[in-house]
N, C-alpha and C positions, 0 to 999 in steps of 0.2 A: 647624404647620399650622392658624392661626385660621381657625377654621370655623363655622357657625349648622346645627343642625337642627331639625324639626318633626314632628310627627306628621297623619298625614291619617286619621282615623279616623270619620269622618262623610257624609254626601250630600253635606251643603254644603262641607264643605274639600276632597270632591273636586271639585266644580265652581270653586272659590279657584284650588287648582290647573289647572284647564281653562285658568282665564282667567290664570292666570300663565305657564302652556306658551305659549299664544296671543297675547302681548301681546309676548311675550320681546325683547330689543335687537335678537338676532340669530337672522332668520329665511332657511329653516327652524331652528328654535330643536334644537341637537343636544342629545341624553338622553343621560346614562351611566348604565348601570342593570345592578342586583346582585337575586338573588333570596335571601331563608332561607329553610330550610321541613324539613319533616322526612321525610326520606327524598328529599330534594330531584332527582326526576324525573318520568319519566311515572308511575311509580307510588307517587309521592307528592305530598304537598302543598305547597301554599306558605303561609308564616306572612306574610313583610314583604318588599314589594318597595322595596328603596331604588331614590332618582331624584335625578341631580342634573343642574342645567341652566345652565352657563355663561351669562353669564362669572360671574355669584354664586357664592361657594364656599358654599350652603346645600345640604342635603342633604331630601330628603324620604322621614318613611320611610313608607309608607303598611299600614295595617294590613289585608292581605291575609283574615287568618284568619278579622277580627270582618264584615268587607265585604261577603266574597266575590264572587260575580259582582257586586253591585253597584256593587265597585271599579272595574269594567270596562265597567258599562253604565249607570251615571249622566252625563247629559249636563248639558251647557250649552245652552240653547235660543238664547241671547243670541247666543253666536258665530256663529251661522248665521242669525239672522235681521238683524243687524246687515251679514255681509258672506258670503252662498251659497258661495263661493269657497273658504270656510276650514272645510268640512263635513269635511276630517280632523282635524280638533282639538274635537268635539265630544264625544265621550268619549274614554276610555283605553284603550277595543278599539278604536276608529278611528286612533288616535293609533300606537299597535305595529303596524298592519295597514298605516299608510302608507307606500308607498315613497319617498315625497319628503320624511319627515321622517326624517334619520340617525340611527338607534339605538347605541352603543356598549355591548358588554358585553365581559366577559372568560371565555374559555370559555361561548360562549352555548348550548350542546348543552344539557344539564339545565334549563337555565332554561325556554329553548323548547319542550323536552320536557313539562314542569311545567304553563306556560302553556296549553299545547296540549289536551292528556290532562281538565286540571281544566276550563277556561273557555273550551274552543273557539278560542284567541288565535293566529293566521296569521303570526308575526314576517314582518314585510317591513321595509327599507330597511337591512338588521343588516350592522353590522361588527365582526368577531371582533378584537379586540386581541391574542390568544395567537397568531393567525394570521399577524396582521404581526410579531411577534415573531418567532417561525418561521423565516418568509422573509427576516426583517434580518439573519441571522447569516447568515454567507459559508460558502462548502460547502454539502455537503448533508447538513444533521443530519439525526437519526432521533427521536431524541425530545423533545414538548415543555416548554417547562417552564410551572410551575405561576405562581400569583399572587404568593404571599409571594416565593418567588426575585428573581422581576420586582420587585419594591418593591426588595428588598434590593440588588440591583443597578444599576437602572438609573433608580431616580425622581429620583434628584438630590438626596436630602434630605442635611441636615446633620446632623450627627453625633448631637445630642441629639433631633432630629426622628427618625431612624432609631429610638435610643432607646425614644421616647416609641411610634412605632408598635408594635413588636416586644414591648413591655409589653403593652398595651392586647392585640396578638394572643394572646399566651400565658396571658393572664387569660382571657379569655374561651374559649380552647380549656378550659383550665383546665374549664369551668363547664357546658358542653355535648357535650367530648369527653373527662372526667378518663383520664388513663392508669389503665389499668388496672380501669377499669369499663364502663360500657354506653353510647352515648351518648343525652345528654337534647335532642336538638334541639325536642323538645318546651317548651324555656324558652323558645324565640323565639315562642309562641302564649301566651305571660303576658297578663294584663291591662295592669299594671305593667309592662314591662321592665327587670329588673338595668339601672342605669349603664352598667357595665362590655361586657355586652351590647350595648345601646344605641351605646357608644362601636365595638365593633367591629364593627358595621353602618355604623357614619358613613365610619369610615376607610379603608376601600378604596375606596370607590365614587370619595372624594372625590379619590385619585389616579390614576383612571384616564384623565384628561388630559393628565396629564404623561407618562404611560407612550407614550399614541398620541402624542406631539409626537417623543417620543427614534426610538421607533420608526418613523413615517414618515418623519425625517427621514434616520434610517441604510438603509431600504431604497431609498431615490433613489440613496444612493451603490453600492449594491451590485446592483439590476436592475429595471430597466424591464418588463422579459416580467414579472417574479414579483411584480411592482406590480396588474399588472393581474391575476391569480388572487384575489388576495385578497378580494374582495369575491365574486365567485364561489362560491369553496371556503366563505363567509361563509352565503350561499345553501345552498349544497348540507350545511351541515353542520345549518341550519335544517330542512330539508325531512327529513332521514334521522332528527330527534329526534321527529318530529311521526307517524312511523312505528311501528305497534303490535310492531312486530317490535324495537324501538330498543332498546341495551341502555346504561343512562347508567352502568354500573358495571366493572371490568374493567383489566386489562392494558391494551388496546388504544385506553381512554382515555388514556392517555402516548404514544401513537405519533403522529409529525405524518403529515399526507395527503401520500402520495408523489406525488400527481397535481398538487401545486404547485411540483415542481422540476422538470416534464419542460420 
């Protein structure tokens, strides 16, 4: 999986980035994006929001912790004075609040919840990838599955790629959730970041395009009606995270939404 990342830890790398969202090949330019953070919900925070933006396989991690709102509310004045038109691409609150730029996350409940709770952030334009997961499989399962399954499954990697992913995971659980202790999600707010760390914030994010290509492509063969929920149930699982009542922890985080096989 050759891949480049970066860090955005600055005013100005986030306006780099502005103008790298905004210039992108292909527009609207789709985001795949992953949250850390500890206690990662509404009633926690976020440490580093990974971003990656096709078709580059670069990954951006951006340092939430040291930022904060002003990860989200540094703009680009260029972008909009250049072209009015493109006034959602002037910061990164505008950019997660557009419905005409495509957001991809996997399991976006927590994240959204996260976002919402700490920095007032509205997710619009989100498509759940665990969602269309869901709905690809034939039948009517009950429960969903998680991320590491889906890699292991269905990304398509080769044998030493699988490998190489599956290390890098287990190291890094290793270091943040050791069995048999407390966990330290506290590491993803370092100065520094562990490598190894570093390394497993890079690699999911970075496959979650291959996941949405498998998966749209096996839900066309299996229903049209349950093509169309998904963006929906997408919506509605946004709107119920951003709710004071939301509970991102639970049982009933494994159950899929029965409302997308009626």
């Amino acid at each position: 999986m050759p891949a480049s990342h970066s860090w955005v830890k600055s005013d100005s790398e986030i306006q780099d980035l502005l103008r790298t969202i905004s210039d992108n090949s292909t527009q609207p330019p789709p985001l795949f994006l992953d949250l850390e953070g500890v206690n990662l919900s509404r009633a926690g925070t976020i440490s580093i929001m990974q971003m990656l933006i096709p078709p580059k396989a670069h990954v951006f991690l951006i340092d939430i912790h040291r930022l904060e709102a002003r990860a989200f509310s540094t703009s680009h004045p260029e972008i909009l004075a250049h072209d009015p038109s493109r006034s959602h691409f002037t910061s990164l609150k505008t950019i997660l609040e557009s419905p005409n730029i495509p957001k991809f996350f996997f399991d976006v409940r927590n994240d959204s919840g996260a976002l919402h709770a700490n920095f007032d952030i509205h997710l619009r334009g989100t498509l759940d990838i665990q969602l269309l997961e869901f709905l690809s499989r034939s039948g009517y399962p009950r429960n969903l599955s998680g991320l590491a399954n889906c890699i292991k499954r269905d990304a398509r990697l080769a044998t030493h790629e699988l490998h190489q992913w599956d290390q890098v995971k287990k190291a890094g659980k290793a270091l943040f959730d050791p069995e048999g202790g407390p966990p330290r999600h506290e590491l993803f707010n370092a100065e520094s970041l562990d490598p190894i760390l570093e390394a497993y914030c890079v690699q999911d994010v970075l496959l979650l395009p291959k996941l949405l290509q498998v998966y749209a492509e096996r839900l066309r063969t299996v229903s049209d009606v349950r093509a169309r929920h998904v963006q929906r149930e997408s919506l509605n699982r946004v709107a119920e995270s951003q709710k004071v009542t939301s509970r991102g922890k639970g049982d009933h985080m494994a159950l899929g939404p029965s409302s997308l096989l009626l």
